[in-house]
N, C-alpha and C positions, 0 to 999 in steps of 0.2 A: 525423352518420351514419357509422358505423362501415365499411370494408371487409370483405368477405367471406373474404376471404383473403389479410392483408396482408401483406407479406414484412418487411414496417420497422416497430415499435412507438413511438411519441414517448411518453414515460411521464414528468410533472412530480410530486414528494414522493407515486408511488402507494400507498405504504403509511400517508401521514400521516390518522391520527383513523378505523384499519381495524383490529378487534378482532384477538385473538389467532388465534382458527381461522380467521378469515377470509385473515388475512393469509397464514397458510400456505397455503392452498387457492390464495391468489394464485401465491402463490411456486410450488408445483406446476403450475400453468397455466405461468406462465413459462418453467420451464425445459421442459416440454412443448413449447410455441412454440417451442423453441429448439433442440430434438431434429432440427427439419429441416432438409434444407441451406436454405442461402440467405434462412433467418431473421437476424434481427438484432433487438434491443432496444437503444434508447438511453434508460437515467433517470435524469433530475436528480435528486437526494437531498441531502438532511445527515442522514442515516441510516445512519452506517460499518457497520453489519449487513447492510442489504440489499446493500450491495456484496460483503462478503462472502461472501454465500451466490449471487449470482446474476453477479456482473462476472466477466467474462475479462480486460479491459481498462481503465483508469481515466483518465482525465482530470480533474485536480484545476484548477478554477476559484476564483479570490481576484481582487474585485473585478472582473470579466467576462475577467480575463485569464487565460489556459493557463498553470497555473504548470510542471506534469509531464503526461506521455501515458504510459503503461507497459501491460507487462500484469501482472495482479496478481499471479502466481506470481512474477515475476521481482521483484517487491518482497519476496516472503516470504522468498526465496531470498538477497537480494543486503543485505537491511539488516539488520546484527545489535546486539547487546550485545554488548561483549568484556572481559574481564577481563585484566587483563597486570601483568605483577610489576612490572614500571617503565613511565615513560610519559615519553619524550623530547620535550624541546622540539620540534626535528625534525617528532614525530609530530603533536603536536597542531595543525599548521596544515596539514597533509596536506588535499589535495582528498580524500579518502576520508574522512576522518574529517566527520562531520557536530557531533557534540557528545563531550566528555570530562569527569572527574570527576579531578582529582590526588587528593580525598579518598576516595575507591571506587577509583582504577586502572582506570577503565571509559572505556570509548570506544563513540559508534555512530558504527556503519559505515554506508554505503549502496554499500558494494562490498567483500563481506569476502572472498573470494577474493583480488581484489588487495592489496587493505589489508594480508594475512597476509601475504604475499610480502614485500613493503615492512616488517613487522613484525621477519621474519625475516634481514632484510639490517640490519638494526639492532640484532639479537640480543636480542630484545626477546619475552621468552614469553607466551603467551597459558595463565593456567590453563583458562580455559573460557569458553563464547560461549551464548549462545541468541537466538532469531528475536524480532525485534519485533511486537508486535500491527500488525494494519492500521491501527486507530487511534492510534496511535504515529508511524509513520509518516506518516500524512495530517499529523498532527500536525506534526512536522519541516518537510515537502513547504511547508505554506501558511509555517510562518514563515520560513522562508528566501526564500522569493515575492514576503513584504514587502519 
């Protein structure tokens, strides 16, 4: 029996084996529900779309354990690619750095604000950076969990 007007949604894989329109029309109900104060939705997913389109907030679960809690902006914001003309020993064990490439000159970040600061105190140029997919990220998130 459903509530008449529930303020908390509990939502387990709701888009799993839900046609195309329908699923939109989900999704539009959602963030509907969510237009009002003091709504909230919680869904379990393995569906990095529906997070995207509907999460403020993320909590990555590997094996029943919390591996991260963020909100999702501040992941799109904070974890990048980076390209750099050289790439210091120094740099490569940096808590900022999550993975690097000597063959590419590429580093992800999960904190590229700092990371550049740190970059720059090593004289160390960045020619150019771009944002990580969420799925990328998730990606990182669970194997470093392990």
């Amino acid at each position: 029996m459903m509530a008449y007007t529930p303020q908390l949604l509990l939502l387990d894989e709701p888009f799993s084996g839900v046609d195309l329109i329908s699923k939109q029309k989900m999704q539009a109900d959602l963030l509907d529900f969510m237009e009002n104060p003091g709504h909230a939705i919680i869904i379990s997913t393995h569906q990095q779309e529906e997070i995207s389109t509907l999460a403020d907030h993320i909590w990555i679960m590997d094996r029943g354990k919390i591996v991260a809690k963020t909100e999702k902006d501040i992941l799109s914001q904070k974890w990048m690619r980076m390209w750099v003309e050289k790439l210091p020993e120094e740099i490569k064990h940096h808590p900022y750095v999550v993975d690097f490439s000597e063959t590419a000159s590429t580093i992800v970040t999960n904190n590229f604000e700092e990371l550049e600061e740190v970059l720059q105190q090593y004289h160390v140029k960045t020619t150019h950076h771009h944002r990580l997919e969420l799925n990328e990220i998730l990606a990182y998130l669970l194997e470093k969990g392990k």
